[in-house]
N, C-alpha and C positions, 0 to 999 in steps of 0.2 A: 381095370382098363378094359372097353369094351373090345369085340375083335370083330366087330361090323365094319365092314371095309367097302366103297365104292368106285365102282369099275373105272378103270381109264379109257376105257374106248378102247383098247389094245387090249385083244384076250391074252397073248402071250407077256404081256407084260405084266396083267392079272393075275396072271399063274406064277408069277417069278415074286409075287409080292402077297399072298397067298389072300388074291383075290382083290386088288388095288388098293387103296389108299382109306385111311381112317376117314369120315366125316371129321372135318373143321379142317382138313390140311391146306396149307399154303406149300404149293411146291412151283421150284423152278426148274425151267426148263432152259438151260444153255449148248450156245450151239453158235457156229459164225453164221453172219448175220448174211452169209450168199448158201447156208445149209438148208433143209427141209425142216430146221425144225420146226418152225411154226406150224407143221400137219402132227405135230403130238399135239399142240396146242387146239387147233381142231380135232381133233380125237375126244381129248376131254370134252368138249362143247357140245360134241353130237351125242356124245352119251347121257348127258343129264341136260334138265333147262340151262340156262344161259345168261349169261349178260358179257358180250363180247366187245372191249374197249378198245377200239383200232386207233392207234397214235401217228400210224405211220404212213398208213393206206387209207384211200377212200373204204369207208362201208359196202360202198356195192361193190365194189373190187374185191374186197373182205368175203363175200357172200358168196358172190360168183364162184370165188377160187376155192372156198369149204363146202360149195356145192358140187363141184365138180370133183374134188379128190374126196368126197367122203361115199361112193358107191365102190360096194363088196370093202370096207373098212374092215381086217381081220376077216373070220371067218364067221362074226356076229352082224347081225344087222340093229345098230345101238339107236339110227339117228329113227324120229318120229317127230314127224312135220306138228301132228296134234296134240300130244304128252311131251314131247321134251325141244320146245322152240329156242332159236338159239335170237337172243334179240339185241342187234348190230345199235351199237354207238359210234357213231365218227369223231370221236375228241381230237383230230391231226389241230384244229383252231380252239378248244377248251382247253381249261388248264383244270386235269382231274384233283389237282393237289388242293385249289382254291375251290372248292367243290362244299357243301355243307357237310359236317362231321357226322350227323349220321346217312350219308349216304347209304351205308351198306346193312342199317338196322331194319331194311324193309327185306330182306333178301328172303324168298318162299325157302320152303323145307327143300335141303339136299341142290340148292341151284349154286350151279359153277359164275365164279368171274372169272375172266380171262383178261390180262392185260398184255398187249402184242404192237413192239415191242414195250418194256419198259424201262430202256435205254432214258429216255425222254425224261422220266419221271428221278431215275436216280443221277440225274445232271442236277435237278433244280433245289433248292435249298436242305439242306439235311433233316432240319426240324421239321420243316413242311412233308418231308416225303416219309421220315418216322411218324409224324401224325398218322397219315395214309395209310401205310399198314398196320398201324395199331388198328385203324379204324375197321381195316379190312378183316383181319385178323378177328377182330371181336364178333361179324358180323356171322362170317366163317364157322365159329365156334356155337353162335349163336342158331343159327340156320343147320348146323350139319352139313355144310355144302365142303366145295372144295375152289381155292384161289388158286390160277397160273399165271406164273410173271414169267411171257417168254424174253429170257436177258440175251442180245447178243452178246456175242465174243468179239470187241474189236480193240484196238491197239490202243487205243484210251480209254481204257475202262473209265467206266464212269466213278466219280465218287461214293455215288451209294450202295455199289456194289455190292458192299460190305454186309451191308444192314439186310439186302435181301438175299445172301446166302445164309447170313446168319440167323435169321425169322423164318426163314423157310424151314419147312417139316421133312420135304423131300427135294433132293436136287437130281434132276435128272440130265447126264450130259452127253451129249451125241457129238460124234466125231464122227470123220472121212479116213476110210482105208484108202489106198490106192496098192493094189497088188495086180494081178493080174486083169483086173476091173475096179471100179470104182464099188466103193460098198459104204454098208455105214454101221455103227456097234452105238450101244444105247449103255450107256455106265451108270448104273444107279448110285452114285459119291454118297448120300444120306439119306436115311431113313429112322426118321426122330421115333416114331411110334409102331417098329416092326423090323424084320432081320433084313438084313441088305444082301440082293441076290450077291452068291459068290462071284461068279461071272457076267462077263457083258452080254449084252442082248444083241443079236446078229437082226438089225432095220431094215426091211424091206419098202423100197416107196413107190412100187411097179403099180400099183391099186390102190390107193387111200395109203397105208400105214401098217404094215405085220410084224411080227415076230417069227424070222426067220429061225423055225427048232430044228430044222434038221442040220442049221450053218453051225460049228462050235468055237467060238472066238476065245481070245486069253489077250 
């Protein structure tokens, strides 16, 4: 197994996974669906090329708002306008499911897909949306990149829920403290191809996305 890993965009959470994520992973990021997570989701985007699939939001909305929270991202500066473009799809009126099967067998060396949310995708037929990740999955593999399916957290989970915590390589889940101030802790529940940090990650979303080291959560 190799031990080549690619960055998440969050240097502290690269160091809590010794150095991010294998090439070919499919990881999800959950989180309710009034959270920040969608800026882990930008996170991954700015750091490598892209192909960023908005379901939910206009594209230039999409753009605007990972251009504005992706200045001082951690302590790295990952995003580059000219090496690593992040390039917006507005599917809120496509249906990615009905989409041709190899969609994802063009995908260049080490480029991210991002699907945000993909609430949308695991409501619609089950064999259709296990096609989809199969598909995505191989392209993944194929390419060395890495796939994020940001799933909200709502009270009707969807039915396909299932299928994409289960395909997924890594689940990443962020919660809401409220103690004295509002805060956020980053749980990493799976990690199919590496050790799973002991403790949660203390999220900072003051500037893009950090890893608060000097916070200690339990």
């Amino acid at each position: 197994m190799s031990d080549e890993r690619l960055s998440t965009g969050i240097g502290g959470l690269d160091r809590a996974t010794d150095g991010g994520v294998p090439p070919g992973s499919l990881v999800a990021v959950t989180g309710d669906a009034d959270s920040p997570a969608e800026r882990i989701a930008y996170a991954f985007a700015d750091a490598h090329p892209a192909r960023y699939y908005s379901t939910l939001r206009s594209g230039s909305a999409v753009d605007e708002t990972m251009s504005a929270s992706s200045t001082g991202v951690d302590e790295f500066d990952f995003r580059d306008g000219e090496e690593s473009p992040t390039r917006m799809q507005d599917v809120r009126r496509g249906d990615l499911l009905s989409g041709p099967d190899d969609r994802f067998t063009s995908l260049s060396a080490g480029e991210t897909v991002v699907v945000d949310p993909v609430n949308t995708l695991e409501r619609a037929d089950r064999d259709d949306y296990r096609t989809f990740l199969d598909g995505l999955v191989s392209g993944l593999r194929s390419a060395g990149g890495i796939g994020v399916l940001n799933a909200h957290t709502v009270p009707n989970t969807p039915d396909g829920r299932d299928l994409t915590l289960a395909l997924a390589d890594v689940v990443l889940d962020l919660r809401m403290l409220v103690e004295d101030r509002v805060s956020w802790k980053l749980v990493v529940r799976k990690f199919r191809r590496g050790a799973i940090p002991p403790k949660p990650l203390a999220l900072a979303f003051d500037d893009g996305v950090r890893v608060d080291e000097t916070r200690e959560l339990r």
